[in-house]
C-alpha positions in Angstrom: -80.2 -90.2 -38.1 -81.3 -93.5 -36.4 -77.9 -94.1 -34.4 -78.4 -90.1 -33.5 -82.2 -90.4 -32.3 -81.8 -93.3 -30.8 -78.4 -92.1 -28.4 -80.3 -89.4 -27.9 -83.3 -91.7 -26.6 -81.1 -93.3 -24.4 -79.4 -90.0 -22.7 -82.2 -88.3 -22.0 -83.6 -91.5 -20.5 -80.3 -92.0 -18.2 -80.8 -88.2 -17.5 -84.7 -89.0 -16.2 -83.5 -91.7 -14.1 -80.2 -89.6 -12.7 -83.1 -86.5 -12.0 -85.3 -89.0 -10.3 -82.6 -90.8 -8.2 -81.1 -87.0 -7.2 -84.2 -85.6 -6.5 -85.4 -88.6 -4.1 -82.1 -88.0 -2.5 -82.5 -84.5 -2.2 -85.8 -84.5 -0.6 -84.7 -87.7 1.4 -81.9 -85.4 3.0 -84.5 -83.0 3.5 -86.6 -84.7 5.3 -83.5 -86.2 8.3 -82.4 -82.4 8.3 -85.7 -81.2 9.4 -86.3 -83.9 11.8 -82.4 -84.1 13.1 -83.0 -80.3 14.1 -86.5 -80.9 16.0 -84.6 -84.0 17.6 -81.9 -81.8 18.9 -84.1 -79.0 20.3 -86.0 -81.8 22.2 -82.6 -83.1 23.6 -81.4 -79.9 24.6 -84.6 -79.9 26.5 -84.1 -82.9 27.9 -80.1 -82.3 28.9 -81.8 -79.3 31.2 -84.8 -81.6 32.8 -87.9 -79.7 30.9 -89.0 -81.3 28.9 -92.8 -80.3 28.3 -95.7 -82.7 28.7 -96.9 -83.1 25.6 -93.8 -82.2 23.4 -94.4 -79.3 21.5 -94.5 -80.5 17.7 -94.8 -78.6 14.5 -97.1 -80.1 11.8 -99.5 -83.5 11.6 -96.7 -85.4 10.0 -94.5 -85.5 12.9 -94.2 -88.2 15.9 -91.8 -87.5 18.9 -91.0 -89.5 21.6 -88.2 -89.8 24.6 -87.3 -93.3 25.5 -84.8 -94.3 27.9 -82.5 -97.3 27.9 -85.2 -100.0 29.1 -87.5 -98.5 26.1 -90.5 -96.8 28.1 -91.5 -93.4 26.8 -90.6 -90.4 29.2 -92.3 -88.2 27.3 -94.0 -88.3 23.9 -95.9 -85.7 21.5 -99.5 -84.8 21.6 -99.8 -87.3 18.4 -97.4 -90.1 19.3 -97.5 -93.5 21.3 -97.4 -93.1 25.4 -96.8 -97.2 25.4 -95.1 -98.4 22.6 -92.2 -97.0 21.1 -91.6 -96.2 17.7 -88.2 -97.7 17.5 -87.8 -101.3 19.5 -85.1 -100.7 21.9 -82.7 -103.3 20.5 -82.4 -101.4 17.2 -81.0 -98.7 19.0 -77.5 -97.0 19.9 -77.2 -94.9 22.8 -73.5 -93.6 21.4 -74.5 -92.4 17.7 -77.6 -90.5 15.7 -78.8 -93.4 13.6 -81.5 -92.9 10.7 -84.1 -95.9 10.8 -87.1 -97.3 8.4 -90.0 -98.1 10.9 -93.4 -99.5 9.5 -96.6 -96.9 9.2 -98.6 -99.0 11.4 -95.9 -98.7 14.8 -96.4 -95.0 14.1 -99.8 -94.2 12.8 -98.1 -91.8 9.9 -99.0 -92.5 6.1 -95.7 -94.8 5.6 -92.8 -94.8 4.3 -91.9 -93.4 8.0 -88.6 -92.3 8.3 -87.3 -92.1 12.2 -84.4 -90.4 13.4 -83.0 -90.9 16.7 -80.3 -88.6 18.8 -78.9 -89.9 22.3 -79.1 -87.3 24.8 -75.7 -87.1 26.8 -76.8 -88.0 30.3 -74.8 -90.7 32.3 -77.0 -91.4 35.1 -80.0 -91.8 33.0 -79.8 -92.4 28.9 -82.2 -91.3 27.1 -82.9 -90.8 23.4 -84.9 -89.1 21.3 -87.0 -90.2 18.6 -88.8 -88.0 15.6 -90.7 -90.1 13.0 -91.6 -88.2 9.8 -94.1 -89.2 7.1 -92.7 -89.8 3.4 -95.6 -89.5 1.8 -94.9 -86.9 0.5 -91.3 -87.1 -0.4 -93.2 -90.3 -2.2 -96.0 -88.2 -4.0 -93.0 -85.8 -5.4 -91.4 -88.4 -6.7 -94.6 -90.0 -8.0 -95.1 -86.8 -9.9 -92.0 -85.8 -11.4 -91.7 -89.6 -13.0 -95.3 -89.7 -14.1 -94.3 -86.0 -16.1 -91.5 -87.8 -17.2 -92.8 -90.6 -18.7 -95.5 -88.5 -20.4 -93.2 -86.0 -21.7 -90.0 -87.9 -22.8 -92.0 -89.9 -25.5 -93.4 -86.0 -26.9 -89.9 -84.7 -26.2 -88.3 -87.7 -28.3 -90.7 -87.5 -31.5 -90.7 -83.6 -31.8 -86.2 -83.8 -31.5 -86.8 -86.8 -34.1 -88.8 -84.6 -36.3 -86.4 -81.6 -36.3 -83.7 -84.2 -36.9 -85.2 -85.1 -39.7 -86.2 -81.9 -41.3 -82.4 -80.8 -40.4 -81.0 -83.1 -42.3 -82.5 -83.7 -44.9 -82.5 -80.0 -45.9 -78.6 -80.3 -45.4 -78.0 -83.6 -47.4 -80.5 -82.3 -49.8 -77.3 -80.6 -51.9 -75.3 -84.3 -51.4 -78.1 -85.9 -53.1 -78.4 -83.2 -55.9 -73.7 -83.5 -55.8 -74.5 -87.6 -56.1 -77.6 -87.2 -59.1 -75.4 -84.8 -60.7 -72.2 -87.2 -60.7 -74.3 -90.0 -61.5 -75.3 -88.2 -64.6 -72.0 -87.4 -65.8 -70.7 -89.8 -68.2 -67.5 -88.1 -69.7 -68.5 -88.7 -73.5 -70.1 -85.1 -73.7 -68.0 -82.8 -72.2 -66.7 -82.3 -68.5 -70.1 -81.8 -66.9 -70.7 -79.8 -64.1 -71.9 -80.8 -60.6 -75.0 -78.3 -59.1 -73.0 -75.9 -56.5 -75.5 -75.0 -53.3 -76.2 -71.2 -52.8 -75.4 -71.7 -49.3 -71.7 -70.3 -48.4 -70.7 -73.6 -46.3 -68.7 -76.9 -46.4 -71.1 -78.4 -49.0 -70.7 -75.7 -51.4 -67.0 -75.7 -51.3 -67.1 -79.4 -51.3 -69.1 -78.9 -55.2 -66.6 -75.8 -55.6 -63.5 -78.7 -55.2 -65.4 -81.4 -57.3 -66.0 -79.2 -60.4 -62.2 -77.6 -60.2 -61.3 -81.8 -60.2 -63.6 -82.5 -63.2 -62.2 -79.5 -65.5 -58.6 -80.9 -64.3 -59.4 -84.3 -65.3 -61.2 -83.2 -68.1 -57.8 -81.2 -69.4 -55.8 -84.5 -69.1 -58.5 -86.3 -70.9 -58.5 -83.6 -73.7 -54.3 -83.6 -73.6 -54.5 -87.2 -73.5 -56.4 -87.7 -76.4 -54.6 -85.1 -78.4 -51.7 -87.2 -77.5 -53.2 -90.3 -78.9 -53.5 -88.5 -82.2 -51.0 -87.5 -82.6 -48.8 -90.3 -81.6 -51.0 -92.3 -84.2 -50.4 -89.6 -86.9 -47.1 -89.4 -86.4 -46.6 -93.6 -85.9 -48.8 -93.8 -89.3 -46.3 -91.7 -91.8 -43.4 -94.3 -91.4 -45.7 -97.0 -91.4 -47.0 -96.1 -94.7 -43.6 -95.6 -95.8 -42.7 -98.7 -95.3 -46.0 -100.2 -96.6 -45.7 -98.2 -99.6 -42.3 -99.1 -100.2 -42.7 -103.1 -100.0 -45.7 -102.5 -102.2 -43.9 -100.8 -105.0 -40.6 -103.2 -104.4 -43.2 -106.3 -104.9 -44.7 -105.0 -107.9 -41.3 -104.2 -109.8 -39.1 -107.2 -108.5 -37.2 -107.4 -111.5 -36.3 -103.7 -111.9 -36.2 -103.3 -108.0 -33.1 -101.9 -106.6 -33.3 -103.4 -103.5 -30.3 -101.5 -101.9 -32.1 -98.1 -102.3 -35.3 -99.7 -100.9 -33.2 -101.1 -98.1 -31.7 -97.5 -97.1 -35.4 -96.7 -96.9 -36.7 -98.9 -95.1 -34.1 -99.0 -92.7 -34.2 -95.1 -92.5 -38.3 -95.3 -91.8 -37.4 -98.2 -89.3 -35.1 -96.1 -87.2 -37.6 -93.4 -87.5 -39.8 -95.5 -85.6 -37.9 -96.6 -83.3 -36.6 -93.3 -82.5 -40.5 -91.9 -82.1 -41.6 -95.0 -80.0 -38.8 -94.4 -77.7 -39.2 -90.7 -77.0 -43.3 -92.0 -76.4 -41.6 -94.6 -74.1 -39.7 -92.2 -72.4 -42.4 -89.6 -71.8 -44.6 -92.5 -70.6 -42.4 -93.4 -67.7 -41.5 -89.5 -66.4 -45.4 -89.3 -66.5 -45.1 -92.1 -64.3 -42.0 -91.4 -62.0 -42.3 -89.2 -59.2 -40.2 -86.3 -58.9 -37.4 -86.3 -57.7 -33.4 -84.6 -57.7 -31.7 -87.5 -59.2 -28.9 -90.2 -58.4 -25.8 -88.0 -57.9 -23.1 -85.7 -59.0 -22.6 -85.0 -62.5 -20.2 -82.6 -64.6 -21.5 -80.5 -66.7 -17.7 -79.6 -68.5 -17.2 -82.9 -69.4 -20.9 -83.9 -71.1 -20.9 -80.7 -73.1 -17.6 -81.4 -74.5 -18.8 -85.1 -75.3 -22.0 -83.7 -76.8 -20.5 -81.3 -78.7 -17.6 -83.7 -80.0 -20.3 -85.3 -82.4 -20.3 -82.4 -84.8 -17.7 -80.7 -87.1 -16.4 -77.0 -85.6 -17.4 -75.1 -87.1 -20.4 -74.3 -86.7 -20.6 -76.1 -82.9 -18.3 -74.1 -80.9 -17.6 -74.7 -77.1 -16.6 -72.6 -74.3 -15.8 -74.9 -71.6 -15.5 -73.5 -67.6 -12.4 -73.3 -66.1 -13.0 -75.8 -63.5 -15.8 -78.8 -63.3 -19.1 -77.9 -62.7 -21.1 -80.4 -60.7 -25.0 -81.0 -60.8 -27.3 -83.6 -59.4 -29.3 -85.9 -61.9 -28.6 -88.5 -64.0 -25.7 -88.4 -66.0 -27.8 -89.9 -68.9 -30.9 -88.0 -68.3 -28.2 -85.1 -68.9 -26.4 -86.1 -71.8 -30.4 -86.4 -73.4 -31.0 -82.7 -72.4 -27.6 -81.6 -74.1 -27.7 -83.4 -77.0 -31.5 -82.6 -77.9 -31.1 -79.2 -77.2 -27.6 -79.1 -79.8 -29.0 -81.3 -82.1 -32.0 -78.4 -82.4 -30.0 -75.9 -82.6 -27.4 -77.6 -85.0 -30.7 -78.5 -87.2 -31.9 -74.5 -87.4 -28.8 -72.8 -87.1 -27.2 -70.6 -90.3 -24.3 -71.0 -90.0 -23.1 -71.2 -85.8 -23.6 -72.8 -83.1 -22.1 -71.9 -79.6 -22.0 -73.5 -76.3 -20.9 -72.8 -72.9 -21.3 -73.5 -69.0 -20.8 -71.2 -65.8 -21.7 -70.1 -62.4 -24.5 -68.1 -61.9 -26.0 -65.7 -59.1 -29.8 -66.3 -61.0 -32.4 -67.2 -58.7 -33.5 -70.6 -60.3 -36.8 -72.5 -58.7 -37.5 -73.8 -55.6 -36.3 -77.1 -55.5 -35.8 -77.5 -51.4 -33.1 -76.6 -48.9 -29.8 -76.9 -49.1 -29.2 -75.6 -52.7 -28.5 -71.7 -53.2 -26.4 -72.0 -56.1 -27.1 -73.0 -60.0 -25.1 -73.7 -63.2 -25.7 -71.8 -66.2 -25.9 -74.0 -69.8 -26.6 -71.6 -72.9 -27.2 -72.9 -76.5 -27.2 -70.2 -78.9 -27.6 -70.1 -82.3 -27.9 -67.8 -85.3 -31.3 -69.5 -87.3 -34.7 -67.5 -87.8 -35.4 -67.9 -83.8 -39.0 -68.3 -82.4 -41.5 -65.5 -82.0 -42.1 -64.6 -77.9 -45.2 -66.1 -78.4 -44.6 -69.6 -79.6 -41.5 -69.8 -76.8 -43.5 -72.0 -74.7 -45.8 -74.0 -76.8 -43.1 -75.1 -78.5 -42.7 -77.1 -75.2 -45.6 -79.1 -75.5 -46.0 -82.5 -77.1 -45.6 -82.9 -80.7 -45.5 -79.3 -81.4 -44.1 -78.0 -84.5 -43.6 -74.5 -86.0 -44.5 -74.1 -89.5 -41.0 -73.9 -90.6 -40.4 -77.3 -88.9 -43.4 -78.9 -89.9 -41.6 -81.1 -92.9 -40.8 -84.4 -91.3 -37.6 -85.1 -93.7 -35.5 -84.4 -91.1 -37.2 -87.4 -88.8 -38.6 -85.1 -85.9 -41.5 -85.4 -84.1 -41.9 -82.6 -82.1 -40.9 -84.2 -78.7 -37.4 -83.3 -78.3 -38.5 -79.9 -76.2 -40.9 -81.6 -74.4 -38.3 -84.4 -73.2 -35.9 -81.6 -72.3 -38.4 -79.5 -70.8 -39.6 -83.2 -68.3 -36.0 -84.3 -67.4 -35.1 -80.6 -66.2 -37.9 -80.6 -64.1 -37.2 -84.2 -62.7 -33.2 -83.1 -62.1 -34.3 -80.0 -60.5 -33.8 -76.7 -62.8 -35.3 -74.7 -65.4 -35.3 -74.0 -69.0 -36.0 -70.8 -70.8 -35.9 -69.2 -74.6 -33.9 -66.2 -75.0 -33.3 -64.0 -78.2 -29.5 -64.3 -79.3 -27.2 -61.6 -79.4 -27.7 -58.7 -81.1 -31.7 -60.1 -81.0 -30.8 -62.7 -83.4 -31.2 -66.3 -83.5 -32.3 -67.9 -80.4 -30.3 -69.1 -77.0 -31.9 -71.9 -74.7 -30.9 -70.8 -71.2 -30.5 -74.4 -68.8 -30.8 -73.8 -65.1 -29.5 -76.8 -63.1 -28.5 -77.2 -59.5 -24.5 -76.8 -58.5 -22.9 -78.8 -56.0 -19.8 -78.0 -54.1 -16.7 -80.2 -55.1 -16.5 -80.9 -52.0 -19.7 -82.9 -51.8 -19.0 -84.9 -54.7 -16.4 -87.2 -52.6 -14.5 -87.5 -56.1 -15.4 -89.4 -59.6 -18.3 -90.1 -59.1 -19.8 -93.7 -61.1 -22.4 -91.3 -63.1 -20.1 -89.1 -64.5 -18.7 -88.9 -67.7 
């Protein structure tokens, strides 16, 4: 408010001092205009040889006189000098109307004296005329205006100051209460809210914004923490396997068979590692921007390598008639197939069935230049998941009831991996019911390049 007062201080003083400078012009120019005409009525007089004795004047502020060349007066107002002329005769051009300064004294006016002079067109005998006029008071105008001026531009500058004040502080008011209300919020007892101004304007969408980015930051610190927890819970059951274990083994060492406790350990071990990995993993997609991946991969060839790993039946494949090609990483791909059979393989009753194709299904908006997607589908004939549950199951370390027993070394992050490294490659995922509304079928949405693009084997294939 300072730097605002004081440029306004210094405008409105350059504005006094342009008013005073233009109105001293102003009445300056008024002044030669009045006397230039009075001069030229007098020469027209004079062109024609009548010129009146005395000169017929207007006003008591007015001097005229006609000199010729050798500076004697030929004829003069009632007012002016009959001797001496008001102009000496050296300052003078008989060719050109000049506009002089002459003292008060030479004239008799209340100075300054402003003196034009006008040459009167007659070759046998010059003459010009002179008409002094009194600035006084062009002077006294002047005088005025600045002495208003200077009385009223110190009121003028203390009464914008106060309104400046009062306006804004009433409109950083609501920052201060914004800045008191995030100084108060600490984070350790819920989101906290920030005070939102009545007042429809920028301030109070400004609060609007502020409180929408606490309760987003307040989700991830809720998700966050969840994800500590469980991360911990699930990083302590191994742990105290293994404790338990080298307890037990170092009590009984003579009836110890250590090969058994070896299989365990090294079954908790891998356990481990496979649960710090998938955290690991997770970590870094968290981290990586988004993005379509490195290049072409086929999808034909990775499904028949995934599904290689297990006896048929009950994993069946039903491979496309020609390669499919997706962007991505090839290994980011082969992680999506294989968690997603390994699920399946893991609730299944007693099939498992896989298969790849073209498909007209709108998949999302991943950017221009891609109109066409691949269909994966996983199906198999277990107990399914209720609608409900079909996207929670997505989320970190989430378990059904009926997969709650961790015997079978899961963690509940497989989903979430698959769900990350879709979005990261481009597609979709979805959870169908299986045929016949049995079982369940995964439905994998992924980008399809034209052969032609792929410019051949490409390094990330399979």
């Amino acid at each position: 408010m300072a730097i605002g007062v004081l440029g306004l201080t210094v405008g409105l003083a350059l504005g006094g001092v342009v008013l005073l400078g233009a109105l001293g012009f102003v009445l300056q120019r008024t002044v030669d205009t009045e006397a230039f005409r009075t001069a030229d009525a007098v020469a027209l007089l004079a062109a024609e040889d009548a010129l009146p004795d005395p000169l017929p004047v207007a006003g008591g502020q007015v001097r005229v006189q006609v000199v010729d060349a050798q500076g004697r007066i030929r004829a003069a107002s009632i007012d002016a000098d009959r001797l001496v002329p008001m102009v000496r005769p050296e300052r003078l051009d008989h060719d050109r109307r000049q506009r002089l300064e002459v003292p008060a004294e030479r004239v008799g006016l209340a100075g300054p004296v402003r003196v034009v002079a006008v040459p009167v067109g007659t070759a046998a005998d010059p003459l010009t005329v002179l008409v002094a006029r009194s600035m006084a008071d062009v002077r006294h105008s002047t005088h005025v205006v600045r002495t208003i001026l200077l009385v009223a531009f110190p009121l003028l500058v203390a009464v914008l100051a106060a309104v400046a004040w009062r306006v804004v502080g009433a409109t950083l008011r609501p920052v201060e209460a914004l800045r008191r209300g995030a100084e108060e919020i600490t984070g350790r007892a819920g989101a906290g809210r920030l005070p939102v101004p009545a007042s429809a304007d920028e301030i109070h969408r400004l609060a609007v914004t502020l409180n929408g980015m606490l309760d987003r930051l307040e989700s991830a610190r809720i998700r966050q923490r969840a994800f500590v927890s469980d991360a911990a819970h699930e990083l302590r059951s191994p742990l105290t396997n293994i404790r338990t274990e080298l307890e037990v083994a170092e009590r009984l060492a003579d009836r110890t068979d250590w090969t058994a406790v070896t299989a365990n350990l090294l079954a908790d071990t891998d356990r481990l590692s496979r649960l710090v990995d998938d955290l690991l993993l997770l970590a870094r997609l968290d981290e990586a921007p988004p993005g379509r991946g490195v290049g072409p991969v086929e999808l034909g060839a990775l499904l028949a390598e995934v599904a290689a790993r297990y006896p048929s039946p009950p994993v069946r494949v039903e491979l496309p008639p020609g390669p499919l090609w997706t962007t991505g990483n090839a290994d980011e791909v082969r992680r999506v197939l294989a968690n997603l059979v390994d699920n399946a393989v893991r609730h299944a009753d007693s099939a498992v069935e896989l298969a790849a194709g073209a498909t007209s299904t709108a998949g999302p908006a991943i950017g221009p230049g891609v109109g066409a997607y691949h269909l994966v589908t996983v199906t198999d004939d277990g107990p399914g998941i209720p609608v409900a549950d079909r996207e929670r199951v997505f989320d970190r370390f989430t378990r059904l009831d009926d997969g709650r027993a961790r015997d079978d070394g899961g963690a509940g992050l497989g989903l979430a991996i698959v769900r990350e490294l879709v979005r990261r490659a481009g597609g979709s995922i979805a959870l169908t019911d299986g045929p016949e509304q049995r079982g369940l079928r995964v439905r994998l949405l992924l980008p399809a390049v034209a052969i032609e693009d792929s410019r051949g084997p490409h390094p990330n294939g399979p």
